[in-house]
C-alpha positions as CSV (number, residue, x, y, z in Angstrom):
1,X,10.8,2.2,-20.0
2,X,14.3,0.8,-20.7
3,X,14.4,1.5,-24.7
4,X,16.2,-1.7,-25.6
5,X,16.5,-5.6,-25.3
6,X,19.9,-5.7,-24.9
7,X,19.8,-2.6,-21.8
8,X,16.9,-4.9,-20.2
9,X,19.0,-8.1,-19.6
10,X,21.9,-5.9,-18.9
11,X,19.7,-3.9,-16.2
12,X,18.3,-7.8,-14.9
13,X,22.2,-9.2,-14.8
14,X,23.2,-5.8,-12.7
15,X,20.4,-6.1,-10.6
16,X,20.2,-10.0,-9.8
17,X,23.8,-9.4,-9.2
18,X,23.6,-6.8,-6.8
19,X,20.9,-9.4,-4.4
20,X,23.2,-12.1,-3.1
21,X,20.1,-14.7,-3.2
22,X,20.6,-17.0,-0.4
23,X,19.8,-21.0,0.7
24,X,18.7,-21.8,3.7
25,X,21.8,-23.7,4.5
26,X,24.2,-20.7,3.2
27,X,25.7,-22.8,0.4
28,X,26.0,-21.4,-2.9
29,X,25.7,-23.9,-5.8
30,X,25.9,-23.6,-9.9
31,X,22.2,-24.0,-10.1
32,X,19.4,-22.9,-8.4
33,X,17.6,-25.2,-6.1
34,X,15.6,-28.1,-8.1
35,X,12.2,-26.8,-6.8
36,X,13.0,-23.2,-7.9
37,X,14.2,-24.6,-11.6
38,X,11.1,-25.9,-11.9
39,X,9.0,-23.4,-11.0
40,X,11.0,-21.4,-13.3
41,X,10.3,-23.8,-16.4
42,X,7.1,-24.4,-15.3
43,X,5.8,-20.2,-15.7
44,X,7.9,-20.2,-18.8
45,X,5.9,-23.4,-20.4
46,X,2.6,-21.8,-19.2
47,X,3.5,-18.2,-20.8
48,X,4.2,-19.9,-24.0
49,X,1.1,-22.0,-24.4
50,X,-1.1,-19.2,-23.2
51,X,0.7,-16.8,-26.4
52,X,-0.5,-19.8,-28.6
53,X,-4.2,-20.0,-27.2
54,X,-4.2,-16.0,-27.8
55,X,-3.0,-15.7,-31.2
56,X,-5.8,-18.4,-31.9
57,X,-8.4,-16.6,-30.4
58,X,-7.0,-13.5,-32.4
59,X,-8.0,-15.6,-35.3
60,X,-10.6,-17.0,-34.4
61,X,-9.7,-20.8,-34.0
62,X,-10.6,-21.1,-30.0
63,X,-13.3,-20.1,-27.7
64,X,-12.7,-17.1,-25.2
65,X,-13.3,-20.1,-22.5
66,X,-10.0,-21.2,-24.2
67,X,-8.6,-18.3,-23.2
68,X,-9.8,-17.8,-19.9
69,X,-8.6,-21.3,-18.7
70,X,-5.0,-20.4,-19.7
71,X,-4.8,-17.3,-18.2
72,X,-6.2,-19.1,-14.9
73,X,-3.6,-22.0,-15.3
74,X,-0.7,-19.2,-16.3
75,X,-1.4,-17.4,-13.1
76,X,-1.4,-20.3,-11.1
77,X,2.0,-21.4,-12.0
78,X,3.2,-17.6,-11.7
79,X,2.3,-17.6,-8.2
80,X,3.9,-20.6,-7.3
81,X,6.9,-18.7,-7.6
82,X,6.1,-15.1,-6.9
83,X,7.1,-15.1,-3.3
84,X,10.8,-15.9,-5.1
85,X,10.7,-13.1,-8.5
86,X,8.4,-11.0,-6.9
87,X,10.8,-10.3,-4.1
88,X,14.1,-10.4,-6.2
89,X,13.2,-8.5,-9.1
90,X,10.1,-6.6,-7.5
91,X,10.8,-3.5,-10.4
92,X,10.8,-5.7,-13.3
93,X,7.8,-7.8,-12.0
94,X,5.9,-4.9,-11.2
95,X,6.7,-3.1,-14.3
96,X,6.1,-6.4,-17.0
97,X,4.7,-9.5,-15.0
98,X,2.2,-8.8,-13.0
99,X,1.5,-4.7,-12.3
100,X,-1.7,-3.3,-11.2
101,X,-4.0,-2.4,-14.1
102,X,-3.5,0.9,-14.0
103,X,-2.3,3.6,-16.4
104,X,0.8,5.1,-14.8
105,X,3.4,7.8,-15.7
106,X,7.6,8.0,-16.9
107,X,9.3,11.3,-17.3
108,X,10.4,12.0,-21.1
109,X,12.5,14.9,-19.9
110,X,10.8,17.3,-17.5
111,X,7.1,16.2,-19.4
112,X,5.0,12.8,-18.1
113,X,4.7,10.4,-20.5
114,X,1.2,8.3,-20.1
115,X,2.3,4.8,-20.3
116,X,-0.1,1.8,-20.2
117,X,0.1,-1.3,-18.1
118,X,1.3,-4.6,-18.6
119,X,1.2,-8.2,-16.9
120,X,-0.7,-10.5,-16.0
121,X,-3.3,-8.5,-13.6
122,X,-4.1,-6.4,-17.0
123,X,-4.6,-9.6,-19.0
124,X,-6.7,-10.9,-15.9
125,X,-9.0,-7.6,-16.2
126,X,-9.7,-7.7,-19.6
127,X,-10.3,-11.2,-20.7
128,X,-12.9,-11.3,-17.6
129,X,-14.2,-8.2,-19.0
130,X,-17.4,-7.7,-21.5
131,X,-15.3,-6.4,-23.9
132,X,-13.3,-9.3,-24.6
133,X,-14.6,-10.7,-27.7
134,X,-13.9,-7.1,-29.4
135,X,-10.0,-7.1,-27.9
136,X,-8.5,-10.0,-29.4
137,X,-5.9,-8.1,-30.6
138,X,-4.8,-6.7,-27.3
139,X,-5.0,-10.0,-25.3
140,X,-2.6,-11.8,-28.1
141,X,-0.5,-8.6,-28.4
142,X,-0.6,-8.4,-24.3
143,X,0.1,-11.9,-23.9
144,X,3.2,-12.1,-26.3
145,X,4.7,-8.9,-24.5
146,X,4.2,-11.3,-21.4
147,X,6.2,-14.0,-22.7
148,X,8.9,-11.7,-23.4
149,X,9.6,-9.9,-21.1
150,X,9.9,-12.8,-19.1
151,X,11.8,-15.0,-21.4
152,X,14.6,-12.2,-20.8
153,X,14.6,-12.9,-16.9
154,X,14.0,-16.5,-17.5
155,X,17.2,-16.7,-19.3
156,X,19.2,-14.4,-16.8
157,X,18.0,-16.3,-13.4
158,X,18.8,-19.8,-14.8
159,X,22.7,-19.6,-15.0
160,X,22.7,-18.1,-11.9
161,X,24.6,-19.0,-8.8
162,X,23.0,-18.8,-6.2
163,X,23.0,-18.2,-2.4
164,X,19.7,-18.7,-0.7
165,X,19.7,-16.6,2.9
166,X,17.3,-14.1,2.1
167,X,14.1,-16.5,1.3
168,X,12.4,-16.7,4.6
169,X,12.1,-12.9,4.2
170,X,11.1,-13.7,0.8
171,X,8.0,-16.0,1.9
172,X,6.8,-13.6,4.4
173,X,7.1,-10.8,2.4
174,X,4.4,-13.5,0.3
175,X,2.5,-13.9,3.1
176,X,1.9,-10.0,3.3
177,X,1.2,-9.9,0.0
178,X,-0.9,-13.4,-0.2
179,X,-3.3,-11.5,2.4
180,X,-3.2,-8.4,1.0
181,X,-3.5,-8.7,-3.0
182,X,-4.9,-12.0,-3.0
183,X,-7.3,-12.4,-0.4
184,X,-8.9,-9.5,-0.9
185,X,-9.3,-9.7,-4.9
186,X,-7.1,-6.9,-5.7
187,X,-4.6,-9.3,-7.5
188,X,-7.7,-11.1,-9.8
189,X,-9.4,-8.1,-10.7
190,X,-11.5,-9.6,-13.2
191,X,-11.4,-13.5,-12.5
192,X,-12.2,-13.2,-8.3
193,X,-9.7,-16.1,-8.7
194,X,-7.6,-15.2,-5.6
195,X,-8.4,-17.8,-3.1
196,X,-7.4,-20.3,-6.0
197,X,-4.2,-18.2,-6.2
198,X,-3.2,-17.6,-2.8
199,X,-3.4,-21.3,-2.5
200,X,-1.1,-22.0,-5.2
201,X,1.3,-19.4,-4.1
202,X,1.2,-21.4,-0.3
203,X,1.8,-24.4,-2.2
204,X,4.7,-22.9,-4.0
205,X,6.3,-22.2,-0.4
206,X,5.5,-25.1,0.9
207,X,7.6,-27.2,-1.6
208,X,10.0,-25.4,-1.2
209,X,10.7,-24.6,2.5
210,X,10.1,-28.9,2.8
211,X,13.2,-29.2,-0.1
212,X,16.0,-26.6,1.0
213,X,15.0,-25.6,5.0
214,X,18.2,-27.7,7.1
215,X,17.5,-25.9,10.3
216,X,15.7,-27.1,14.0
217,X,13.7,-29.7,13.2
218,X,10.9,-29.2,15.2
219,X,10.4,-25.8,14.0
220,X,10.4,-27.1,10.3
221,X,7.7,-29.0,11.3
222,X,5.7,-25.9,13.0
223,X,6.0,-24.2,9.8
224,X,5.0,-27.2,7.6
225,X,1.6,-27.6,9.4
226,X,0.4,-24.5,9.7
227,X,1.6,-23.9,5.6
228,X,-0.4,-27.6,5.1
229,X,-3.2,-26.3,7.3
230,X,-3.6,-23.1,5.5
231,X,-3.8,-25.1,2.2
232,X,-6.8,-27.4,3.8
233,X,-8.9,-24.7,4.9
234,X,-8.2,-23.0,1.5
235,X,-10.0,-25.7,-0.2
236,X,-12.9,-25.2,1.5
237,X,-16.1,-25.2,-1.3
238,X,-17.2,-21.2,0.1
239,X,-17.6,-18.4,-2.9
240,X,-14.8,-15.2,-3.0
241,X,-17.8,-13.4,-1.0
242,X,-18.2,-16.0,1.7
243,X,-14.2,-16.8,2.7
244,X,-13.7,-15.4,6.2
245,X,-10.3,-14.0,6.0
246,X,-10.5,-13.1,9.8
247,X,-10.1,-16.7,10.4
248,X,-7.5,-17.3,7.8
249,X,-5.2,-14.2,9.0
250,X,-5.3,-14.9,12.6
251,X,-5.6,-18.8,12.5
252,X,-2.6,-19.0,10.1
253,X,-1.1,-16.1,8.1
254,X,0.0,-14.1,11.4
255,X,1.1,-17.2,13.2
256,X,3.0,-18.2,9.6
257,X,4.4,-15.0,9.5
258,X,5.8,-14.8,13.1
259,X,7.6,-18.8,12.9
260,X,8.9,-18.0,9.8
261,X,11.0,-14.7,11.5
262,X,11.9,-17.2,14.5
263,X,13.7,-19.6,12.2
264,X,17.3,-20.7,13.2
265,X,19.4,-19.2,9.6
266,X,16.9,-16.7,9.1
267,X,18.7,-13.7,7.7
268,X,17.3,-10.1,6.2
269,X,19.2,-8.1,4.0
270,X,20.3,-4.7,4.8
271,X,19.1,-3.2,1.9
272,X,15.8,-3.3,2.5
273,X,16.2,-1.0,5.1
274,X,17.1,1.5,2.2
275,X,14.3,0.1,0.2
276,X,11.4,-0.8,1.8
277,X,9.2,0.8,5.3
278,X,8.8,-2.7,6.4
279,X,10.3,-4.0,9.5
280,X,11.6,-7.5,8.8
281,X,11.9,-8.0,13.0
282,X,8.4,-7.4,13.2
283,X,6.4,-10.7,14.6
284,X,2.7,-9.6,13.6
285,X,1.1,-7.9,10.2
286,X,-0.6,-6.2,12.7
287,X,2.1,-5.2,15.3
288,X,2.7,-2.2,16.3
289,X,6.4,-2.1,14.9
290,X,5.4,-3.2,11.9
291,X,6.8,-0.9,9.3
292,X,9.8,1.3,10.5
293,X,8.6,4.9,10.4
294,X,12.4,6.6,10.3
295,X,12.3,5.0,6.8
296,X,9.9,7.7,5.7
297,X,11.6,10.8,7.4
298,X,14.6,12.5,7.6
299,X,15.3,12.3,10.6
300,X,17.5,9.2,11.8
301,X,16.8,7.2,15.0
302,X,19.8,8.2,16.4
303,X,18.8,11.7,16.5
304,X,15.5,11.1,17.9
305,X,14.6,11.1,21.6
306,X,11.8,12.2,23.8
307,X,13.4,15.1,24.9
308,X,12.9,16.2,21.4
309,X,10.1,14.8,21.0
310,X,8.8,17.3,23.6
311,X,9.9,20.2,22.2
312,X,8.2,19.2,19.0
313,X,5.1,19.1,21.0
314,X,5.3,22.2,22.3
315,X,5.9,24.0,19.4
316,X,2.9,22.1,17.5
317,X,0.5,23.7,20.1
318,X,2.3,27.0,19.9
319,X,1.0,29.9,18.1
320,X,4.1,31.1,17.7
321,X,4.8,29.1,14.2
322,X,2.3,31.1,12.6
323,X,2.9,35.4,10.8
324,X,0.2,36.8,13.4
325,X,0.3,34.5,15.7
326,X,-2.9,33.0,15.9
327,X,-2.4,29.7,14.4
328,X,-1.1,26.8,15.2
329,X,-0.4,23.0,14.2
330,X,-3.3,21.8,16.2
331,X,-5.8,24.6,14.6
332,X,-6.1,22.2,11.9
333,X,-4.9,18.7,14.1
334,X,-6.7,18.9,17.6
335,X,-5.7,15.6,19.7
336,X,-9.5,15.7,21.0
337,X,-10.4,14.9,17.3
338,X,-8.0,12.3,16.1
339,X,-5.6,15.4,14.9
340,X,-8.1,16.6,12.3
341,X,-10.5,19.8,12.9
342,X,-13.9,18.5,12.3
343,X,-15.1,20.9,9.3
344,X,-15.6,20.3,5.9
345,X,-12.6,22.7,5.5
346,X,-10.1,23.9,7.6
347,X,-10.5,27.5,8.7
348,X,-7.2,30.2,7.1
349,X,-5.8,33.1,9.0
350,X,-8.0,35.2,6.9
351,X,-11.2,35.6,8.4
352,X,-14.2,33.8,6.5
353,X,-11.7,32.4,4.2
354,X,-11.0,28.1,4.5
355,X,-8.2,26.5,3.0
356,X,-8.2,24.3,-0.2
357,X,-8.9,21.0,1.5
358,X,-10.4,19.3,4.9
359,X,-7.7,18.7,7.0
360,X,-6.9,15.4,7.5
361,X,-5.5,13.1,10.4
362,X,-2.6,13.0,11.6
363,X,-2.2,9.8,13.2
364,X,0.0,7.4,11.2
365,X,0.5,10.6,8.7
366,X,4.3,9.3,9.1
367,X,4.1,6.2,6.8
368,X,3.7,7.5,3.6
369,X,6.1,8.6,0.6
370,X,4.3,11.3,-0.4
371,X,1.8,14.2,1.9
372,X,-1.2,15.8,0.9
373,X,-4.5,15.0,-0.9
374,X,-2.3,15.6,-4.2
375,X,0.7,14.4,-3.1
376,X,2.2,17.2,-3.6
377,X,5.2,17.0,-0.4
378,X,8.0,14.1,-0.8
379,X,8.4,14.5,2.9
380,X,7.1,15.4,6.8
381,X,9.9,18.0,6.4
382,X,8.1,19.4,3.0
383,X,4.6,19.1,4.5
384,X,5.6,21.5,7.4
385,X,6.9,23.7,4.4
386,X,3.8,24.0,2.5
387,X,1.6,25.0,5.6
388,X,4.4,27.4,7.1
389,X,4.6,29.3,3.2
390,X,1.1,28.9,2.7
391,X,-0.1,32.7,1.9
392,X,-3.8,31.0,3.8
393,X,-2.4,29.2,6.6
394,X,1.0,30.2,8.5
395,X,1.9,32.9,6.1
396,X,5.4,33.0,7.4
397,X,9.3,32.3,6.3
398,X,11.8,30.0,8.6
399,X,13.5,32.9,9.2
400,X,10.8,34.7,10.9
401,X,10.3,31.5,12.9
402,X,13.6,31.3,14.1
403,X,14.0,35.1,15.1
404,X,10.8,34.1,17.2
405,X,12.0,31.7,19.1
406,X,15.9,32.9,18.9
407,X,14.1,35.9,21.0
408,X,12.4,33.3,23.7
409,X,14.9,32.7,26.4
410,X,12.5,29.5,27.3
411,X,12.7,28.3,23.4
412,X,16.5,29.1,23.4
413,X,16.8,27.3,26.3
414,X,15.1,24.3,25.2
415,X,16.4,24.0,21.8
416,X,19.7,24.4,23.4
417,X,19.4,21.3,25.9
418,X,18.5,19.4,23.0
419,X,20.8,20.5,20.7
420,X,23.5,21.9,22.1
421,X,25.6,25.3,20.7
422,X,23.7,27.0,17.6
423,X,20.9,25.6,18.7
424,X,17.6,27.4,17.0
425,X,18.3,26.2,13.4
426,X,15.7,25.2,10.4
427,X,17.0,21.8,10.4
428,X,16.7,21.7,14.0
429,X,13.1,23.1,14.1
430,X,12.2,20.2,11.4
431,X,13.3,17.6,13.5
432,X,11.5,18.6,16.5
433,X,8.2,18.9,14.6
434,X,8.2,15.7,13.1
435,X,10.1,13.8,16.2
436,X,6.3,15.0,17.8
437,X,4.1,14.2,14.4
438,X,6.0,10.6,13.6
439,X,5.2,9.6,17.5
440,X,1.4,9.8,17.1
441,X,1.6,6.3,16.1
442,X,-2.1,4.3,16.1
443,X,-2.1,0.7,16.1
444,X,-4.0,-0.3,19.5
445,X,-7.4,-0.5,18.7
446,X,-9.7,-3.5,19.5
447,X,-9.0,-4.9,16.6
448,X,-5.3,-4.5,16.2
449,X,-5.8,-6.3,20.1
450,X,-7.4,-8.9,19.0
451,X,-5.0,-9.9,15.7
452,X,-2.4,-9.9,18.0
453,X,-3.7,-11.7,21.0
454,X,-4.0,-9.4,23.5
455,X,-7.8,-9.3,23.0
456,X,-10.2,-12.2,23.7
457,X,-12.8,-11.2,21.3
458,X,-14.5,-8.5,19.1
459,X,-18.2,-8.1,18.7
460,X,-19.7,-10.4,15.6
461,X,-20.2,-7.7,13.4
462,X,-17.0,-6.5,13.9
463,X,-15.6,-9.8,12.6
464,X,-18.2,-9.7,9.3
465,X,-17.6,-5.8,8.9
466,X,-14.2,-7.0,8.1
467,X,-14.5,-9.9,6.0
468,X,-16.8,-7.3,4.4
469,X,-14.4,-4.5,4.1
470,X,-11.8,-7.0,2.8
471,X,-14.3,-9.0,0.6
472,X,-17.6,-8.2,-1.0
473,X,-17.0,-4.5,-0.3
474,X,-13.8,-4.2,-1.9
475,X,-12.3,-1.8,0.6
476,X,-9.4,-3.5,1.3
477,X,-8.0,-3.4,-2.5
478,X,-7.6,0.3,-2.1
479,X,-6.9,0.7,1.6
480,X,-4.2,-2.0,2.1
481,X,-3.5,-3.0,5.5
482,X,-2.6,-2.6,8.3
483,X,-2.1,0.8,7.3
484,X,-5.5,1.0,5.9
485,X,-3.8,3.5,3.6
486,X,-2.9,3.8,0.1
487,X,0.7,2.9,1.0
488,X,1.1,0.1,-0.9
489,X,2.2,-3.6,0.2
490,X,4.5,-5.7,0.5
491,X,7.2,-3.5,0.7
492,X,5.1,-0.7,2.0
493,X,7.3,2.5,-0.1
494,X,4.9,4.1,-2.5
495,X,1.3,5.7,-2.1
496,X,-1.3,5.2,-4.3
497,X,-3.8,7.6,-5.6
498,X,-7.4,6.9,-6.6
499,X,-10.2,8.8,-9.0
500,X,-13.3,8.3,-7.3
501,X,-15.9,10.8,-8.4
502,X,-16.4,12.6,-5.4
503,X,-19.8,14.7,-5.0
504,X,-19.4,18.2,-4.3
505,X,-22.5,17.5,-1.8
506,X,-24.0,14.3,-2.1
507,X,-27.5,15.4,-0.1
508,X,-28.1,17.3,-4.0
509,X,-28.7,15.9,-7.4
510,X,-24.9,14.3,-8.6
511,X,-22.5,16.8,-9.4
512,X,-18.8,15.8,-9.6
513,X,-16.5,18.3,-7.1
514,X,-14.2,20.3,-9.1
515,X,-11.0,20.2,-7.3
516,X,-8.7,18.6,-9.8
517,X,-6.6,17.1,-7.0
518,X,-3.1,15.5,-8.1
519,X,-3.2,16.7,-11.5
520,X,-3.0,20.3,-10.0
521,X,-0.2,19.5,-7.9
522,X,2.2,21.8,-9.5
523,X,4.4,19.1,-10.1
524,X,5.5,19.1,-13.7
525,X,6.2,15.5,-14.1
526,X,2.3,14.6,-13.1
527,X,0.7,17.3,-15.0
528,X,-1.4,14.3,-16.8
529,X,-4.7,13.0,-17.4
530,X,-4.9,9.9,-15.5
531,X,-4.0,12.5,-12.6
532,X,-7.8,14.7,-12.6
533,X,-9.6,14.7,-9.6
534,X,-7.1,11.8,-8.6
535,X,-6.3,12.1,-4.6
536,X,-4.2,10.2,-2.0
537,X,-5.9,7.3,-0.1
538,X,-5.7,8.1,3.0
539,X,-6.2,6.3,6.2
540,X,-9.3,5.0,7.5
541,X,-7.7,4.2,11.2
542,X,-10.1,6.1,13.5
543,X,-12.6,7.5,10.8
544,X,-15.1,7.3,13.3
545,X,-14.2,10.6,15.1
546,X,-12.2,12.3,11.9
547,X,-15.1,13.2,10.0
548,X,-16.1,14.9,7.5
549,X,-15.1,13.3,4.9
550,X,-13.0,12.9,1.9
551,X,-11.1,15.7,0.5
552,X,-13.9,18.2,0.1
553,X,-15.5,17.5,3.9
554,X,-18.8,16.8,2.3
555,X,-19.7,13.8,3.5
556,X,-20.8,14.1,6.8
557,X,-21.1,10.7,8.4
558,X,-19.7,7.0,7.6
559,X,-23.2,6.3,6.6
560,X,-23.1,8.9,3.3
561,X,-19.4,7.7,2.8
562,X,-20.6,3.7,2.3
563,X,-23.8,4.7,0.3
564,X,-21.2,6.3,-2.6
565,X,-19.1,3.3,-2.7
566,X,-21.7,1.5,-2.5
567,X,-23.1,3.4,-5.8
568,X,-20.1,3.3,-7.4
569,X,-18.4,6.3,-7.5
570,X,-19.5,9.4,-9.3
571,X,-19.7,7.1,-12.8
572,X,-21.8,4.9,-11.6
573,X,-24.5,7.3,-10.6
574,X,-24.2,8.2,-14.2
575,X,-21.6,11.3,-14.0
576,X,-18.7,11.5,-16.8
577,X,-15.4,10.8,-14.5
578,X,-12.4,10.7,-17.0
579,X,-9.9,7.3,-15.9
580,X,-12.1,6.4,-12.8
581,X,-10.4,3.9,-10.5
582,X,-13.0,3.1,-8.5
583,X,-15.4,0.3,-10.4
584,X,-18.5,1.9,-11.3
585,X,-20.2,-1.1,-10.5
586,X,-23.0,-1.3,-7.4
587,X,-21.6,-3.1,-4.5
588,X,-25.3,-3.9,-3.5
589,X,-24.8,-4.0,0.2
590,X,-27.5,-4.9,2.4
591,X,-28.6,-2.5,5.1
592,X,-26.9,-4.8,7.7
593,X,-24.0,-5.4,5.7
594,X,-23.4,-1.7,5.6
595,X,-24.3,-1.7,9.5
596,X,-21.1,-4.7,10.0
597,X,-18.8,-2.3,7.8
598,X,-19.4,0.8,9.8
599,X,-19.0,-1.6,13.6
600,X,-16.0,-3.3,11.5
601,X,-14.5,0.8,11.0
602,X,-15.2,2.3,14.3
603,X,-12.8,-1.0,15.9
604,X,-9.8,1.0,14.2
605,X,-10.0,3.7,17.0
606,X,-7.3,4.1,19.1
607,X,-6.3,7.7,20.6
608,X,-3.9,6.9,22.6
609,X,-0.8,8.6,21.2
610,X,-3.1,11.7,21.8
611,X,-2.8,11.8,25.1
């Protein structure tokens, strides 16, 4: 948290500063486009009369429906403009405007600092919550740090010249985003009020792009429709449960999405290569360059190549890695079952012994920030670390590794066509293993097909499974797509951890597991509460031949898996979880709902990079 008001604008001045903020047409002006002003005066407006409404209710001089309306209305205008402040000042957003609920940590030092939430999503949750009435307090107190913190940007962005190139990336970084955080529910966690919102937010975009986009003409007119399209079937009368999101991503999100990167002027900043694994030159949410997977390595594309590629191969099916020789990478990985090992827990070099954790997949394990059920690896390059130092896996030192294959005229050899002269290095070694691990990619299943239209059809159930999974079931506002991971959207450069209650064997009476997952990470700066039994989401691409399940491996089919979330978690079969994430909450899924959901998962296999 920065400590003062005068270090906040400062921080908001340096950053807008260092974004030059483009127009369509390239032309900077003394203002910021009429559309955008308003926008801007209109969120401000909103925040103000919601801080009124609040400190009445703290006082009891209006109704919680009071309340309720004006946070609905507040929100509205917000996203009318989010695809604009969300993508410009994406920290200060997601820190005071509109965060997820969730308690998070900042360093005081080397020690974690718990530090509550704040925004709009938090006022959303708890004035939709039963225990509204009883915190009056907090919504007035919440509200007015609302106002606040955005009258600071408000007052920064308004004297601002501005260049507009970058907002085409800005709106499709909104359609990302729109589909989802809104969609799905994950933005209106206790109002349901994202289809409302999401329609808002097109309607935001729409105004604009008709005011300030100069380009082909025709094109404009591409865009317009399928934006005014998108808004009509929006308003259709159908409950948050019954919207079919299939429809709405493939009928006009996607298509919006891919004419917005074909626009004449279009221009994406370089920065976000620094910041961000999304790939701006991507044409589909669900292509298979979507997000650019040398963001999350060391290793640069320049380096890589297929030659080394191969040798990473070769040495991830080598035994040779391992002290005593009898392990390898693909003990734990085998190919034949989507790169995990099929036990509850992965079998160490001591006999009879397993290691902490079920292994899982390794397709897709590239996009991620962090490795690991408790994130403890910043890096591919660190994950290798931890298995090759690992007293129950490799057991082994780089050293030893490299006097191995230092000692193998055919590994010399190979490393040496690659690399040229001092070949057989660590660094070296790293790069060939994750060249190998970052190329089993997985993003041609039947349903990644069919998204992009290179598939007729999928099966019905497939198509409710998935307005399930990204609906009623609330899948989706954990396992964000396309991903299906944890790694968090729009700009796709954090993971997310969840506390779910796992059962340590959920064919017995409930009893919570004991592993205390992240907050045994041995990372100083996590060593918190809101960290027990807290693990990384991972993917759920080809789940139907990765199983068992979850961290422990105790949940042997998909079937067990969808009856606990389902239940709600380990609270809500009536265990104490401390900070659970999950909602406790019964889904109350119908046998054939749960049927849908499990067709809906098994279209996300595709083993092709296995091969």
């Amino acid at each position: 948290m920065i400590g003062s008001y005068k270090k906040i604008v400062a921080a908001i001045v340096v950053l807008a500063g260092s974004f030059t903020i483009i127009s369509f047409t390239r032309n900077t002006s003394s203002a910021p486009p009429e559309v955008l002003s308003n926008y801007f005066s209109q969120f401000n407006l909103s925040l103000e009369k919601l801080d009124k409404i609040t400190n009445d209710f703290r006082y009891g001089k209006t109704s919680l429906d009071s309340v309720q309306l004006a946070v609905k209305n507040t929100r509205l205008s917000y996203k009318k403009v989010e695809f604009f402040l969300a993508f410009y000042y994406a920290e200060y957003i997601k820190s005071h405007i509109n965060g997820a609920p969730l308690m998070h940590i900042e360093k005081e030092g080397t020690m974690p600092k718990v530090v509550s939430p704040e925004g709009l999503q938090v006022l959303d949750e708890l004035v939709f919550s039963d225990e509204a009435e009883a915190e009056r307090n907090q919504i007035a107190s919440l509200s007015k740090t609302i106002r606040m913190k955005y009258a600071v940007l408000y007052s920064s962005i308004t004297g601002q010249e501005f260049n507009n190139q970058y907002n085409v990336t800005a709106m499709r970084q909104q359609l990302i985003r729109d589909f989802s955080m809104g969609v799905t529910g994950f933005d209106t966690p206790g109002s349901l009020n994202g289809l409302e919102e999401v329609k808002s937010s097109f309607q935001g975009m729409l105004t604009f792009f008709k005011d300030n986009y100069n380009g082909n003409t025709l094109a404009k007119n591409e865009v317009i429709d399928l934006f005014e399209e998108a808004i009509v079937y929006l308003n259709n009368p159908v409950s948050f449960e019954d919207f079919d999101r299939l429809t709405f991503l493939k009928s006009y999100v996607d298509p919006l999405y891919k004419k917005l990167g074909e626009l004449e002027g279009a221009v994406n900043p370089d920065y976000l290569k620094y910041t961000s694994g999304w790939n701006p030159e991507s044409t589909s949410i669900f292509a298979a360059d979507f997000l650019n997977p040398y963001y999350f390595t060391e290793l640069k594309k320049e380096d890589d190549s297929k030659e080394l590629r191969e040798l990473g191969k070769i040495l991830f099916y080598d035994p040779i890695v391992s002290n005593e020789g009898k392990l390898s990478c693909a003990s734990c990985h085998n190919p034949d079952k989507g790169f995990t090992d099929g036990v509850p827990k992965s079998l160490s070099n001591i006999q009879g012994k397993t290691v902490l954790r079920n292994a899982p997949t390794l397709l897709n394990a590239v996009y991620a920030d962090r490795y690991f059920y408790d994130l403890r690896a910043f890096s591919l390059e660190q994950q290798a670390e931890h298995v090759i130092f690992n007293h129950d896996e490799f057991n082994t030192a780089y050293s030893d590794i490299l006097n191995k294959l230092k000692a193998d005229k055919t590994y010399a050899d190979k490393f040496k066509t690659v690399f040229g002269k001092n070949a057989v290095t660590r660094e070296n070694f790293s790069k060939a293993l994750v060249s190998y691990v970052m190329s089993l990619q997985s993003f041609s299943s039947p349903f990644d097909k069919y998204i992009r239209g290179e598939q007729a059809d999928i099966p019905a159930e497939v198509k409710r499974g998935f307005n399930l999974f990204a609906g009623k079931a609330n899948c989706a506002t954990c396992h964000f797509m396309p991903t299906f991971s944890g790694l968090v959207p729009p700009f796709y450069n954090e993971n997310e951890s969840e506390i779910l209650g796992v059962l340590d064997d959920p064919k017995k009476a409930p009893r919570l597991d004991m592993d205390m997952g992240r907050n045994d990470n041995k990372i100083q700066s996590e060593q918190a509460w809101i960290f027990e039994r807290s693990f990384k989401t991972t993917t759920i691409r080809n789940i139907e031949v990765t199983g068992p399940y979850f961290h422990n491996g105790a949940y042997s089919t998909l079937e067990e898996v969808i009856d606990f979330y389902d239940n709600g978690g380990g609270e809500g079969v009536g265990l104490g979880v401390s900070n659970q994430t999950l909602s406790p909450d019964a889904l109350n899924l119908t046998d054939e709902e749960k049927s849908d959901l499990i067709a809906f998962l098994k279209s996300l296999t595709d083993l092709s990079s296995a091969k």
